[in-house]
C-alpha positions in Angstrom: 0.0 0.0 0.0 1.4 3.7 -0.6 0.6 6.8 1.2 1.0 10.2 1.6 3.2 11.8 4.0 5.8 14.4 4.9 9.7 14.1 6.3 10.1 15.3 9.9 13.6 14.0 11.0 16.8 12.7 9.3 18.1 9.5 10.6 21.7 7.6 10.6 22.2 5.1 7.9 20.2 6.6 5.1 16.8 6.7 7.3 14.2 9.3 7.5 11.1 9.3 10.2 8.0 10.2 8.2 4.6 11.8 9.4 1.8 10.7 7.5 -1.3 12.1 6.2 -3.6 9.9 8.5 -1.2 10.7 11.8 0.7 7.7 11.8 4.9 8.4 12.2 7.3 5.4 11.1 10.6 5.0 10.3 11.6 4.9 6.0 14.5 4.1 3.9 15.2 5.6 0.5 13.8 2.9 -2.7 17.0 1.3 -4.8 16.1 4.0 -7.7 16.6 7.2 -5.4 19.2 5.9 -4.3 20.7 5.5 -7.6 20.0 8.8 -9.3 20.8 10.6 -6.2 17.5 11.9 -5.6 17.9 13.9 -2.0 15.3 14.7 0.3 15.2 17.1 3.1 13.1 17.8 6.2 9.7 19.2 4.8 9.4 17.7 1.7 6.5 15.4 0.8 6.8 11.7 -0.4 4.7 8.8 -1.0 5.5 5.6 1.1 5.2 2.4 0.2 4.4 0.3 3.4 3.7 -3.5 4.1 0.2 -4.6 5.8 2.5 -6.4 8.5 4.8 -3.6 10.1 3.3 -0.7 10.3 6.0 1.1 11.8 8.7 0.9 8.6 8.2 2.0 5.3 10.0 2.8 1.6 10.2 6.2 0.3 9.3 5.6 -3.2 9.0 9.0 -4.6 9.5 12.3 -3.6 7.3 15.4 -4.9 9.3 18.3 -6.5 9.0 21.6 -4.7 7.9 24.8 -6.2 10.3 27.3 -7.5 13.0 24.3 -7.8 14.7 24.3 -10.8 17.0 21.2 -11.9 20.1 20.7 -10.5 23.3 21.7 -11.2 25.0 20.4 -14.6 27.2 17.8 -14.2 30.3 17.4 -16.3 
């Protein structure tokens, strides 16, 4: 199941702790993909978690909504 939700608080080792739209907070880690294209998130910034129906308190950030006013990133070279 995904759902809605909002970063509150960096973690060690890649973690983030996640408030989300219904009230819950649980602990996520950052999906292989974000990983891989370096996608960063920051405290604020809203993502969808992807969440098994047997622990309700660990999740997978599997995407993370682009803020207004953002442009792309630098160029690489």
């Amino acid at each position: 199941m995904v759902l809605d939700g909002q970063i509150e608080e960096i973690l060690p080792d890649g973690r983030f702790r996640v408030h989300l739209e219904n009230g819950h907070r649980l602990v996520a880690y950052t999906a292989g993909k974000m990983r891989r294209f370096r996608i960063r998130s920051v405290v604020g910034d809203r993502v969808q978690v992807e969440m098994t129906p047997y622990d309700l308190d660990k999740g997978r950030i599997i995407y993370r909504e682009r803020t207004p006013g953002a442009g792309p990133g630098p160029r690489r070279r």
